[in-house]
C-alpha positions as CSV (number, residue, x, y, z in Angstrom):
1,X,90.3,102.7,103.8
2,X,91.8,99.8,105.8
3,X,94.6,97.8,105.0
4,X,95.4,93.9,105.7
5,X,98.1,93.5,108.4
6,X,98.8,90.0,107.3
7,X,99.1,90.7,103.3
8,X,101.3,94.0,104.6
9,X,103.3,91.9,106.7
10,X,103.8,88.8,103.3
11,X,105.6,91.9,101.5
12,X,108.1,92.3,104.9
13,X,108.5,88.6,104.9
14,X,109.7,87.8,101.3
15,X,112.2,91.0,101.8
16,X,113.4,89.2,105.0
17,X,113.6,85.8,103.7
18,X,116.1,87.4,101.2
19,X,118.7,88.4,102.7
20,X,119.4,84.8,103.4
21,X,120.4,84.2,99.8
22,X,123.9,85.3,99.9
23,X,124.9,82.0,102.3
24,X,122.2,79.7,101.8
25,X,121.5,80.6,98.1
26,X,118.0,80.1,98.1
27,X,115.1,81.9,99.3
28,X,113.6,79.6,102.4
29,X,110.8,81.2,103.5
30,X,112.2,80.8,106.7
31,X,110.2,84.0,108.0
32,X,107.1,82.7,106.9
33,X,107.0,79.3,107.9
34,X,108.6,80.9,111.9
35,X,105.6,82.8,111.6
36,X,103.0,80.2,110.6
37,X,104.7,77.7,113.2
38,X,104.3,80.5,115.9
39,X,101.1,81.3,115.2
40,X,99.5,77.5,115.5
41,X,101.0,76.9,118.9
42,X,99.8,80.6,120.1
43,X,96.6,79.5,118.7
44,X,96.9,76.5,120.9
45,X,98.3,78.4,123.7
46,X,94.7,80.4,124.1
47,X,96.0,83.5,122.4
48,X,93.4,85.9,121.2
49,X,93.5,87.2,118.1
50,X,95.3,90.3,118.5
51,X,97.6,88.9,120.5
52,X,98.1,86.3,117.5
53,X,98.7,89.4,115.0
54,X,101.3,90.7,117.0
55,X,103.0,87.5,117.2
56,X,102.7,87.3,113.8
57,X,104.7,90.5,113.4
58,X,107.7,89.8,116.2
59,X,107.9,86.4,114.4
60,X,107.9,87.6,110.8
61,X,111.1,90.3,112.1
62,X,112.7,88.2,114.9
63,X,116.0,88.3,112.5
64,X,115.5,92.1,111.0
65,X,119.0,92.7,112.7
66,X,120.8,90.0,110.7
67,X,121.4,92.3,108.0
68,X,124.1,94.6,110.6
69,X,124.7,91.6,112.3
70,X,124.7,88.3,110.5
71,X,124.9,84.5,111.8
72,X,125.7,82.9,108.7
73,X,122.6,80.8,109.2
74,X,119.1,80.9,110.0
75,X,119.1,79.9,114.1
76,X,121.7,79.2,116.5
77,X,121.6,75.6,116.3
78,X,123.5,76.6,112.9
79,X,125.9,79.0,114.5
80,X,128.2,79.9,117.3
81,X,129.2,82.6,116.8
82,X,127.7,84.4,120.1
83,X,129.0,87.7,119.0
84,X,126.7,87.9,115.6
85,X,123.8,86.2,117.6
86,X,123.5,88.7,120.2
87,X,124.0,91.7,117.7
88,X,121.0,90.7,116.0
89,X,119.1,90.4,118.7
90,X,119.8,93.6,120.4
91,X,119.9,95.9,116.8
92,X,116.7,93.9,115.8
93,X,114.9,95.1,119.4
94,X,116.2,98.4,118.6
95,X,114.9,98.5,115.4
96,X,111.3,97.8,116.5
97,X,111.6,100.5,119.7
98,X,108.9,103.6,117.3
99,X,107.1,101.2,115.6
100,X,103.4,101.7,116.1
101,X,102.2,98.8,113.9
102,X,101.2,96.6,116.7
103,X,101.0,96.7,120.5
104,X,104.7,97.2,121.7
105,X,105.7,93.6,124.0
106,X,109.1,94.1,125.5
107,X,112.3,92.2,124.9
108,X,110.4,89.7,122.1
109,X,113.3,89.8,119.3
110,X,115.8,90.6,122.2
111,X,115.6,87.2,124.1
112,X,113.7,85.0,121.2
113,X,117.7,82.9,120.8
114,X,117.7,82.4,124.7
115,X,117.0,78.4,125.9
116,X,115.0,77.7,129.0
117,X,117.6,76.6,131.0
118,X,119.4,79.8,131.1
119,X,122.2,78.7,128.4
120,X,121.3,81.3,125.4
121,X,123.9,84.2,124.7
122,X,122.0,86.5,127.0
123,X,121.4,83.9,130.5
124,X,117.7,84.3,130.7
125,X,116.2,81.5,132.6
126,X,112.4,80.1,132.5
127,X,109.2,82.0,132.7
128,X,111.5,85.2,132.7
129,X,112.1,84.8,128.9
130,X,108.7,86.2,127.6
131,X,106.2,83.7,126.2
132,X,106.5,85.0,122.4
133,X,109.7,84.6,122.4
134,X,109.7,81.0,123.3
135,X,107.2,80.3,121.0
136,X,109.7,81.9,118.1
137,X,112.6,80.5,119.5
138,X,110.2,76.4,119.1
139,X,109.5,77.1,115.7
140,X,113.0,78.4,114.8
141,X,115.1,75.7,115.7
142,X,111.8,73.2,114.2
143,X,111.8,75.1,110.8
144,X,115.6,74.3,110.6
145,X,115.9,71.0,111.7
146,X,112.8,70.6,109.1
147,X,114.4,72.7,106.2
148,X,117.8,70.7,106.6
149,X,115.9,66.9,107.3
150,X,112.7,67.1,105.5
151,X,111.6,64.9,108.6
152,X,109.2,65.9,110.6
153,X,110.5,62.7,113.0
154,X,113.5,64.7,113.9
155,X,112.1,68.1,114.0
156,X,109.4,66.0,117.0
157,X,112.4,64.1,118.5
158,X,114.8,67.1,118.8
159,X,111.5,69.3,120.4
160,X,111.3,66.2,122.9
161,X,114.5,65.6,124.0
162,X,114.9,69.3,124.4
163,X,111.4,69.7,127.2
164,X,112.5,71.5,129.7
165,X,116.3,72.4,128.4
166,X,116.2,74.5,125.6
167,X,112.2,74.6,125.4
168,X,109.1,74.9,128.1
169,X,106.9,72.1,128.6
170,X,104.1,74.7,128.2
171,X,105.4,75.5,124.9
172,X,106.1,71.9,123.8
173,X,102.4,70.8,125.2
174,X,101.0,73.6,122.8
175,X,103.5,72.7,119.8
176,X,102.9,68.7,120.0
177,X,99.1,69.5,119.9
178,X,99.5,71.6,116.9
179,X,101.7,69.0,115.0
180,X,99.5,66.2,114.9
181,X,97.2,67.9,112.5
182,X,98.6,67.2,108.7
183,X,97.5,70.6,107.8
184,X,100.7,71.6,109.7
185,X,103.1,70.0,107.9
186,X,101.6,70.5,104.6
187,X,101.4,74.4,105.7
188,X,105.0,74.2,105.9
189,X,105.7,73.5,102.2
190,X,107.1,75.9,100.1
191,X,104.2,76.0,97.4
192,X,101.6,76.5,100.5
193,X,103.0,78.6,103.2
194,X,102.2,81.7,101.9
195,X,98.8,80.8,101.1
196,X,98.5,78.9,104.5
197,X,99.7,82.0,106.6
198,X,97.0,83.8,105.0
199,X,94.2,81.2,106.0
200,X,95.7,80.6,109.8
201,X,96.6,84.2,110.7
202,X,93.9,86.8,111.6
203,X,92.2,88.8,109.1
204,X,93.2,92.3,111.4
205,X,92.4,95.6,109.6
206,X,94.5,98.0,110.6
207,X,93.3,101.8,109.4
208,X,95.7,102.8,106.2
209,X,97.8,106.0,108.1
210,X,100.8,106.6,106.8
211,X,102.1,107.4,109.9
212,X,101.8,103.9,111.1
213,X,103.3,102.6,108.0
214,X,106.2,104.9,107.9
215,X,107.2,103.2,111.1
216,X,107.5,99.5,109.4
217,X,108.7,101.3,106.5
218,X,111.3,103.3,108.1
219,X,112.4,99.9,109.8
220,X,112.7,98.1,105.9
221,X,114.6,100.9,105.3
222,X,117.5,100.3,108.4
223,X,117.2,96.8,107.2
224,X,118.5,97.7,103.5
225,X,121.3,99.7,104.3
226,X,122.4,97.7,106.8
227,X,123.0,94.9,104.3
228,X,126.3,96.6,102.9
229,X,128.5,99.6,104.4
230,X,128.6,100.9,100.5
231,X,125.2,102.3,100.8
232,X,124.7,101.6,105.0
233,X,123.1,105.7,104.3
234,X,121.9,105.4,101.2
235,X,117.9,105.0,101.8
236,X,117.7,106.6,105.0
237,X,119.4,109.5,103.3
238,X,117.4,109.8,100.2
239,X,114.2,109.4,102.2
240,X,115.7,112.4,104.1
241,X,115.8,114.1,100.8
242,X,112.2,112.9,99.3
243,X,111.0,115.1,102.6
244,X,112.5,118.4,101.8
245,X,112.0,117.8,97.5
246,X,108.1,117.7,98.7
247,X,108.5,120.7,101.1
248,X,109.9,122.2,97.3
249,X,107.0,121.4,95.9
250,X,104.2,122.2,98.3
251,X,102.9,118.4,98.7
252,X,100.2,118.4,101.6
253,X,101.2,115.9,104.5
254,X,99.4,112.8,103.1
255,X,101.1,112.9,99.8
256,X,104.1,113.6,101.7
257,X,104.1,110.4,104.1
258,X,103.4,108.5,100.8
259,X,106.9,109.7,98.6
260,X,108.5,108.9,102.2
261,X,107.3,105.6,102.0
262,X,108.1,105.0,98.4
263,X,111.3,106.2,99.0
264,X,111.9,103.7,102.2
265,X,110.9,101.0,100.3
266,X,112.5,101.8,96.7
267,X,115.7,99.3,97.0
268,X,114.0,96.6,98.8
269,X,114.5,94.3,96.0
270,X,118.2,94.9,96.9
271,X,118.0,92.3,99.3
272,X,118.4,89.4,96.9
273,X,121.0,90.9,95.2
274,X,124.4,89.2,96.3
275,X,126.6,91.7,98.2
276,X,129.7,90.6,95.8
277,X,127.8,92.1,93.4
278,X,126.9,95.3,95.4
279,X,130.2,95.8,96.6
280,X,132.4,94.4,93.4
281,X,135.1,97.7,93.2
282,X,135.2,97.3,89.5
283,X,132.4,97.1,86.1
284,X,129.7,94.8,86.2
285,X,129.8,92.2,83.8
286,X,126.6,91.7,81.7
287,X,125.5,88.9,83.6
288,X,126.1,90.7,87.2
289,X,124.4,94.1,85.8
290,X,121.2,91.7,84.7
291,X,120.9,90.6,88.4
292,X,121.4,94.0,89.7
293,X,118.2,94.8,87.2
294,X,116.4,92.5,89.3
295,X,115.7,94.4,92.3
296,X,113.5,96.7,90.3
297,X,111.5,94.4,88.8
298,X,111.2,93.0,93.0
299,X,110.6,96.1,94.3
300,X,107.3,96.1,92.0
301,X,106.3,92.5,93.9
302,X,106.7,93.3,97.4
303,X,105.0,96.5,97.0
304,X,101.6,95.7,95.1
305,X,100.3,94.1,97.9
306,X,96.9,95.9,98.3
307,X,95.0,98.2,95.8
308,X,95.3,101.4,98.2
309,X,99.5,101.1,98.1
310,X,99.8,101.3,93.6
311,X,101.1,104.8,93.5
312,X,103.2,104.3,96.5
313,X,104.3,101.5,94.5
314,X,104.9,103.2,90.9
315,X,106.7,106.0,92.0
316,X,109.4,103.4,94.2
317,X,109.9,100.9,91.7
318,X,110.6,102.8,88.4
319,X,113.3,104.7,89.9
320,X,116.0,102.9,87.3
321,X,113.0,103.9,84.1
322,X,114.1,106.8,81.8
323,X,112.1,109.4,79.8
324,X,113.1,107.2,76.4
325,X,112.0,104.1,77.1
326,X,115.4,102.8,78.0
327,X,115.5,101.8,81.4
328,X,114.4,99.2,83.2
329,X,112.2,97.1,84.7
330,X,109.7,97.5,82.2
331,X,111.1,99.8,80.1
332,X,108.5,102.3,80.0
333,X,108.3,105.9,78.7
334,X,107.7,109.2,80.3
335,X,104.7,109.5,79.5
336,X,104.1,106.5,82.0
337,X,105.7,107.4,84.7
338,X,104.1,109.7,87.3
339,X,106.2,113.2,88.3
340,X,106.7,111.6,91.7
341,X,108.3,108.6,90.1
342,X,110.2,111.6,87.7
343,X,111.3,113.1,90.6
344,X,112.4,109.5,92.5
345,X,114.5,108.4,89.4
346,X,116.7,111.7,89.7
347,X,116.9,111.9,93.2
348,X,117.9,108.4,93.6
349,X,121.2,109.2,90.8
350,X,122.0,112.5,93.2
351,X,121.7,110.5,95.8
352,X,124.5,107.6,94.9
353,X,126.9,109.9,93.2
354,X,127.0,112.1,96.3
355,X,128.2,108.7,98.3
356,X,131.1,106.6,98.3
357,X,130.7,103.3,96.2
358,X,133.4,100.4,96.0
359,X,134.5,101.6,92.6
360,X,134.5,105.7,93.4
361,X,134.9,108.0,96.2
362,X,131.8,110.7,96.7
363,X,131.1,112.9,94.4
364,X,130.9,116.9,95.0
365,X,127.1,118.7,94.3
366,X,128.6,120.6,91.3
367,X,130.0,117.2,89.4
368,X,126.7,115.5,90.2
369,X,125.0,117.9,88.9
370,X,126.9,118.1,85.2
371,X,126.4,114.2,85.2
372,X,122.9,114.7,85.8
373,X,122.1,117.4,83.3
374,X,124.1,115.2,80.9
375,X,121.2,112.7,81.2
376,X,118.8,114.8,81.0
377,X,120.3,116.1,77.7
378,X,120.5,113.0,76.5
379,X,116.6,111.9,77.7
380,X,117.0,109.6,80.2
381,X,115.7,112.0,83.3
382,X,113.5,115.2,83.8
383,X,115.9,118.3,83.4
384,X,113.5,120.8,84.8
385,X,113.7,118.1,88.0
386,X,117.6,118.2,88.1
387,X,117.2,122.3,88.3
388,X,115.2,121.7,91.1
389,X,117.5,119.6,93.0
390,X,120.4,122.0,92.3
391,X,117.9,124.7,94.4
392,X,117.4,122.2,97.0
393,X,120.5,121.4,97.5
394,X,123.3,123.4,96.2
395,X,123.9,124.7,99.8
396,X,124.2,121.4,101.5
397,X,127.9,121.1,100.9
C-alpha cells in the first residue's frame, strides 16, 4: 500500500496552522498557503518534482519550533524579538535531524528568517543561505503582508522594493513570474488553498512504513508538548508507554509502530485549544471543558486522511470515550471501540495523573491506580486493562 505525501502532509499543516490561534485567534492557513507560494516559484525555478515534494515539506514545518519557542506572529516582519526567532529556527532544524520522510537538505528551517543581505538573526549572506530557504523566507513575508492587506499591490511592491536586500533577484524573477497568473491569487484564498495545494503539488507516493511515519509522527509529537510546560512530557511519555503495553501483549512490530503512532498523534487536536485553558490552575467552567472536548473530535480530522491510516486513527481519537457511552467525541459504547483504543483511553488517564497539572502535583502509581479502578467500577474504562497497567508498571516508581 502507498500513501499520499501531500494529503499526509494537509493533516501536519492544519495541526501547524493551530497553534497560531492563541495570538491571532483564527486559524490562517498560513502553512498552507507558505507552502503553495513555495511551491509555484520552485516550479518556476526548474525544480523537479521531488525536489518540489520536499519543499513542500520544509515549507509546511518551517515554524514546527514555534510551539517551544514562539514569535507572537507569523514572520519576522511581525516581530523582533530575535531571541524567539532564532529559537525556532534552531529547535525546528533540530526537530527535523531523524526524519526519513523526505530527502534530508541542510539548514532549510534553520536559516529560512535570514535576509539576503546578511541582516537576519543568524548573518547569513547571499547564495550561502540555501535556495529553499529563500524561497520560504519570499512567500512568508508575501503571505503576511497579504493576510494583513488583502492586497496583492503591496504584497508585489514590498517583494520589489526588497530585490536584492531581504530577497534574491533569482527568487523574485521566479516569484513575479508566478504571480501574474490569477490562479495564484485565487489559490491563496481561504476556501481554495487546500484544494489548490492538492492540484499544484506533486502526486509523490511514498510506500506506507511505519517506520517512516513514526519519524513525522514522533516530530507532531515534540510539537504538542512543547505547546505547554504542563504536559511538555506528556505524549512523548505515553508513547513511551504504548511501546512496553504492546511488548505486554505480544503485538508483532507492525501493529506495534501503528499504537506508537496513534499514540504520537492522540492530542493533536490540542493545538487549538487555548493554553489558558490548558494551563487554568483551577475547574473548568462548562464553556472551557466544551472547548477542551474539541480536540477529540480534531484529532478524528487530521487523522482520517487516507483509507490505510482508520485504525491508527480510532484507537487515537477515542481516547476520552468510555465503556457506557458517556464520553466524548461521539459518545460511543464499548462495544465500538477497538481494545487498542480500550487500552489508549486508560493509559492516557495513568498517564496525566502520574504528571504534574496546574491544578495538582503528580500523582503516585498506587493512588492512580484506586482512581482508575474507581472508573472502571463505575464503567467508564476496561478494568481487566487497568490490572494490566498495574503489572506494567507498578515497579516504575
Amino acid at each position: 500500500m502507498q500513501i499520499n505525501r501531500t494529503t499526509f502532509l494537509d493533516a501536519s499543516a492544519m495541526a501547524l496552522d493551530f497553534l497560531e490561534m492563541d495570538t491571532l485567534k483564527v486559524v490562517t492557513n498560513h502553512n498552507r498557503r507558505i507552502a503553495l507560494i513555495s511551491i509555484k516559484i520552485g516550479r518556476e525555478l526548474g525544480l523537479d518534482d521531488f525536489e518540489l515534494s520536499d519543499l513542500h515539506v520544509y515549507a509546511i514545518f518551517h515554524d514546527n519550533g514555534k510551539s517551544r519557542f514562539p514569535t507572537f506572529g507569523s514572520s519576522y516582519i511581525e516581530n523582533t524579538d530575535m531571541t524567539g526567532l532564532r529559537g525556532h529556527c534552531i529547535v525546528g532544524e533540530k526537530n527535523l535531524e531523524g526524519l526519513t520522510f523526505f530527502k534530508k537538505w541542510n539548514n532549510i528551517i534553520l536559516y529560512h528568517h535570514e535576509e539576503f543581505d546578511g541582516s537576519g538573526p543568524f548573518g547569513i549572506k547571499g547564495d550561502a543561505i540555501p535556495l529553499f530557504s529563500q524561497i520560504i523566507h519570499l512567500a512568508d513575508v508575501s503571505e503576511v503582508i497579504y493576510r494583513n492587506t488583502e492586497s496583492k499591490t503591496a504584497v508585489i511592491q514590498n517583494a520589489e522594493k526588497n530585490r536584492n536586500i531581504l530577497f534574491s533577484e533569482k527568487i523574485l524573477d521566479a516569484f513575479e513570474k508566478a504571480q501574474k497568473k490569477p490562479a495564484f491569487w485565487f489559490g491563496l484564498e481561504t476556501e481554495n488553498v487546500r484544494q489548490e495545494i492538492i492540484l499544484s503539488a506533486p502526486a509523490i507516493l511514498i510506500p506506507y512504513d511505519t517506520k517512516r511515519i513514526l519519524t513525522i509522527t514522533e516530530l507532531l509529537a515534540k510539537i504538542i508538548d512543547g505547546k505547554s510546560p504542563f504536559t511538555c512530557r506528556h505524549t512523548s511519555e505515553l508513547a513511551e508507554k504504548s511501546v512496553r503495553m504492546a511488548e505486554f501483549y505480544n503485538f508483532d512490530s507492525l501493529k506495534t509502530d501503528k499504537f506508537k503512532i496513534a499514540a504520537d498523534m492522540h492530542d493533536i487536536g490540542k493545538l487549538a485549544v487555548p493554553n489558558k485553558i490548558l494551563e487554568k490552575p483551577g475547574p473548568l467552567t462548562a464553556d472551557e471543558y466544551f472547548i477542551m472536548k474539541r480536540h477529540t473530535y480534531l484529532t478524528r480530522i487530521m487523522t482520517s486522511f487516507t483509507e490505510g491510516f482508520s485504525d491508527i486513527s480510532a484507537w487515537a481519537w477515542m481516547h476520552h470515550e468510555n465503556l457506557d457511552g458517556t464520553g466524548y467525541p461521539c459518545g460511543i459504547t464499548g462495544e465500538e471501540m477497538p481494545f487498542e483504543s480500550q487500552i489508549l483511553a486508560v493509559l492516557d488517564k495513568y498517564q496525566a495523573l502520574t504528571e504534574d497539572r496546574p491544578y495538582r502535583g503528580s500523582l503516585s502509581h498506587v493512588k492512580a491506580l484506586s482512581i482508575l479502578r474507581d472508573l472502571a467500577k463505575h464503567g467508564k474504562i476496561n478494568g481487566a486493562i487497568v490490572e494490566d497497567v498495574d503489572s506494567v508498571f507498578s515497579n516504575d516508581e
